[in-house]
N, C-alpha and C positions, 0 to 999 in steps of 0.2 A: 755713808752711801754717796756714789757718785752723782753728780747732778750733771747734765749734759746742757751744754748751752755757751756763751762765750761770755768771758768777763765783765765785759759792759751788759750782757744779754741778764745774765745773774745774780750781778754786784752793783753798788754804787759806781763802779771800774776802776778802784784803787788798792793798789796794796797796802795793807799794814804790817808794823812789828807791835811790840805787845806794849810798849815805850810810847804809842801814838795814844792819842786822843781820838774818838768817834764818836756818832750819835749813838747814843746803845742805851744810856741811862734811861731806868721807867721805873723810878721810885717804888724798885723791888716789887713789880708787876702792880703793885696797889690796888689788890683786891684781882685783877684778870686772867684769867687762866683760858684763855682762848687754846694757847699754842697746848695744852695739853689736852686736847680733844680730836677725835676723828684725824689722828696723824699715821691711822694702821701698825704698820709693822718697822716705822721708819727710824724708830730712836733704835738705832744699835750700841749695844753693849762692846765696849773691850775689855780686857783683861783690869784695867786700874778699875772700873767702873763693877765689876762684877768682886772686886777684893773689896772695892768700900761695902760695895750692900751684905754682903757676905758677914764682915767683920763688923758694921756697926749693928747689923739686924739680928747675926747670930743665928744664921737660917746659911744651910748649905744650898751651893749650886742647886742640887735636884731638888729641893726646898723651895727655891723661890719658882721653878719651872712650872709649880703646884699655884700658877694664877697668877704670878706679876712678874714671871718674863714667858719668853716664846721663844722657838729654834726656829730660824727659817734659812733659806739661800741667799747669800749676798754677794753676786758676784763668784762664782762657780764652791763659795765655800759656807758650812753652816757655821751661822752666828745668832747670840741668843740676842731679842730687843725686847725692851720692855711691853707688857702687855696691855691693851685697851680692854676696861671693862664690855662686857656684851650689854648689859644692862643702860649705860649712860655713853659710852663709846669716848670715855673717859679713861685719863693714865691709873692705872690699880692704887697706883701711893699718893690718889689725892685723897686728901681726909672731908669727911662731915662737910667741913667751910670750906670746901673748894679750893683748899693750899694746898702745898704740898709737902708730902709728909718727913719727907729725906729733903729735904732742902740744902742741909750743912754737907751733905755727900750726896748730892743727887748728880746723874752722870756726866760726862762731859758734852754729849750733846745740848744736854739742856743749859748745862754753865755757859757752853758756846753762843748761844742762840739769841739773836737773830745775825751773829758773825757766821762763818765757813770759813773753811782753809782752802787756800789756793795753792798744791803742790806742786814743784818742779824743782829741777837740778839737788835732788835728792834733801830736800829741806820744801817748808810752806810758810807761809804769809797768811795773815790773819785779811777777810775781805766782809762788807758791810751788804746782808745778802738784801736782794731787791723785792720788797712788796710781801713781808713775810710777817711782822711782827705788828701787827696792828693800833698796837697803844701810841696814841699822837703825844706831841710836845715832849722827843725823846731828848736826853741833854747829853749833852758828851763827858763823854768820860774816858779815863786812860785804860785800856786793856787791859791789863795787867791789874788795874784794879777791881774793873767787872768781871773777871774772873774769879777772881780770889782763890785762886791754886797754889797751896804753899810749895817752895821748892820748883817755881814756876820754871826753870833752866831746866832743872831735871826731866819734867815732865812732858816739854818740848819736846828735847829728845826721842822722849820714850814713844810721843806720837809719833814723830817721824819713824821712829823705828820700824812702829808695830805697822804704819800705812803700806809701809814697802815693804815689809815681810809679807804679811797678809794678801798684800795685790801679787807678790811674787809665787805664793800658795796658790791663788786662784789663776793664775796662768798657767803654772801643772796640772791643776785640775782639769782648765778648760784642755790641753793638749791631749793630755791619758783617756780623756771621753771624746776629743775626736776621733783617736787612732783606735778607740774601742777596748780601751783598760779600764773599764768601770772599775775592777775589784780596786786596781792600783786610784783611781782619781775618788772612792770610794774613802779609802783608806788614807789620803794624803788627809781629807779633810775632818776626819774622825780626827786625826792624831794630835791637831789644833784644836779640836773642841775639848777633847780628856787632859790635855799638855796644859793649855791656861784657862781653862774655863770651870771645869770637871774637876779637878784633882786641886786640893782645900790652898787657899795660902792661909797663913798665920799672922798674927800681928805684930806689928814692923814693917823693916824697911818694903816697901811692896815692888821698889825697883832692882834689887839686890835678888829677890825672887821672880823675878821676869825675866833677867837675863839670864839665872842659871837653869833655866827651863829652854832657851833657846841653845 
């Protein structure tokens, strides 16, 4: 999801690469789960994110849509985010102790978090978002290792990919529903939700099956 505002307005006001050092370290939340409460409908899913829950849960697509994700609009196109309990207003895959239950594949926003990406000249920079993540005395740490993304080059990539592809979807979208082609802006964003979302991957490489779906 876009956030609107300026770099300095958002961030600490710096760029990163995944090689840098930041404050991010919170000795693996230790015990806090703030960031996983009353967040609505903001953690969006992508296609790697929806292959791990898939494949390590053993619950298809329309399986998980049955309470721990949701469809909504983001940006003229539907995308699935995970789902807050109505009962505690709480993420569905926190367990009993208020952890979380997919942690070793929980999605990339949450891996990301409390970073963002700052996209341009068709590539992004990793940036340290401002006033979000509330556990004090955070320690620095290298990118690349608070992530813990194997294949972290690869994956890069595949964001970038999938950011520009996807924002380039929801600019058809938005165009076909000005000029008054619902069925067409209708159908451009169905065929993103069935093409990577919908339609099962298997186990393996999960970038070898993203690309031959584009």
């Amino acid at each position: 999801m876009r956030r609107e505002g300026t770099l300095e307005e958002i961030s600490d006001g710096k760029l990163y690469t995944s090689n840098d050092m930041v404050k991010a370290g919170c000795n693996d939340c230790a015990g806090c789960s703030s960031c996983c409460r009353s967040v609505g409908n903001t953690i969006i899913l992508d296609p790697y994110d929806i292959y791990n829950l898939t494949i390590n849960l053993k619950l298809s697509f329309m399986e998980l849509l049955n309470g721990k994700i949701e469809l909504n609009m983001v940006d003229g196109v539907i995308l699935p985010n995970i789902a807050m309990t109505k009962a505690t207003g709480g993420c569905g895959f926190l367990d009993e102790n208020e952890r979380c239950s997919i942690h070793t594949f929980r999605p990339g926003f949450c891996r990301l978090y409390p970073l963002g990406r700052y996209y341009e000249n068709d590539s992004f920079k990793y940036i340290l978002l401002k006033d979000e993540c509330k556990k004090e005395n955070r320690t620095k740490v290298k990118i690349k290792t608070f992530l813990g993304v194997e294949n972290l080059k690869a994956y890069e990539e595949y964001v970038t990919d999938w950011h520009y592809y996807i924002k380039k979807i929801g600019q058809s979208v938005t165009e076909s529903m000005a000029q008054g082609r619902e069925t067409e802006a209708k159908a451009l964003s169905m065929n993103v939700l069935q093409t990577f979302f919908i339609t099962p991957y298997t186990e393996g490489d999960f970038y070898e099956q993203y690309y031959a779906r584009k």
